[in-house]
N, C-alpha and C positions, 0 to 999 in steps of 0.2 A: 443630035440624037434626041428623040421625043422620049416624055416619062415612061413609057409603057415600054420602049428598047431599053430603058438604061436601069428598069425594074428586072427586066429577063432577065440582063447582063451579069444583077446583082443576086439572080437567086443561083444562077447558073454557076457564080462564082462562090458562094455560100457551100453550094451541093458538090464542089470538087470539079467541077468540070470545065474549070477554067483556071489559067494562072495571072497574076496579076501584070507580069512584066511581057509577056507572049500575046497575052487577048487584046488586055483595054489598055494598053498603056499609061501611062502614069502623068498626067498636064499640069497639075500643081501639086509639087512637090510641100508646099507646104501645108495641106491640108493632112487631117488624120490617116493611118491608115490603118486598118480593123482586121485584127484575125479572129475567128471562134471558132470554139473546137465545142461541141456540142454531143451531149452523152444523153442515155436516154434509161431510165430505172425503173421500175415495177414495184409494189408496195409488196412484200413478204406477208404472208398470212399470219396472224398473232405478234404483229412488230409493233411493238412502243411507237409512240409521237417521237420522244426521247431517241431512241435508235433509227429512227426515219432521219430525224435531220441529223444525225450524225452521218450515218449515210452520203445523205445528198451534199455534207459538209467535204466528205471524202472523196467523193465524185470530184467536186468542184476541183480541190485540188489535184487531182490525178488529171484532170482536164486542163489547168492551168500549166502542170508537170510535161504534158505531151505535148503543147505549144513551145515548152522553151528545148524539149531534148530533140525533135523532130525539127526543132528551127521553120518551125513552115513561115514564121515571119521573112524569112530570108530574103528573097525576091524585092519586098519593102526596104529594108538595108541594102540592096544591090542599086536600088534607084532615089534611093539617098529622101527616104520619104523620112519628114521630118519629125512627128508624133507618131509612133506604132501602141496602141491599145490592145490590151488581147484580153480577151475576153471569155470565158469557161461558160457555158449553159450548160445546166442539168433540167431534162424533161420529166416527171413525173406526170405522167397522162398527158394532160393538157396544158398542167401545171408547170411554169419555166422558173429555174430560180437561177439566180447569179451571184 
């Protein structure tokens, strides 16, 4: 596979429309494998800096929270992938925080 397949392959699987164990298969088992659960927020009219990242503090975790009660790692466990990272992004505009 050339970079530019195995780029599609990876936004394709980012965007829900792939599964890991079904699509790409899994060839080394011992390399990481990455879940993100990705939320996206809007700044509230007259909201503190202060209440902002709290906010986005709470996001993170409720993103963090939907990874482990949805088990979307699963698949990764099922093919006995060695490192699972999961990973929460919260977007504010353009702005990414983790």
């Amino acid at each position: 596979m050339n970079i530019k397949k195995e780029l599609i392959w990876t936004l394709l699987l980012f965007s829900g429309y792939l599964t890991i164990g079904k699509k790409l298969g899994i060839h080394n088992k011992t390399k990481n494998g990455v879940v993100i659960e990705i939320k996206q927020i809007e700044k509230k009219k007259r909201e503190s800096e202060k209440k902002l990242r709290e906010r986005i503090g709470k996001e993170l975790k409720t993103a963090l929270s939907q990874i482990e009660v949805n088990r979307y790692y699963k698949e990764l466990v099922e093919h006995k992938v060695a490192n699972i990272i999961k990973v929460p992004i919260v977007f504010l505009g353009k702005n990414a925080y983790l």
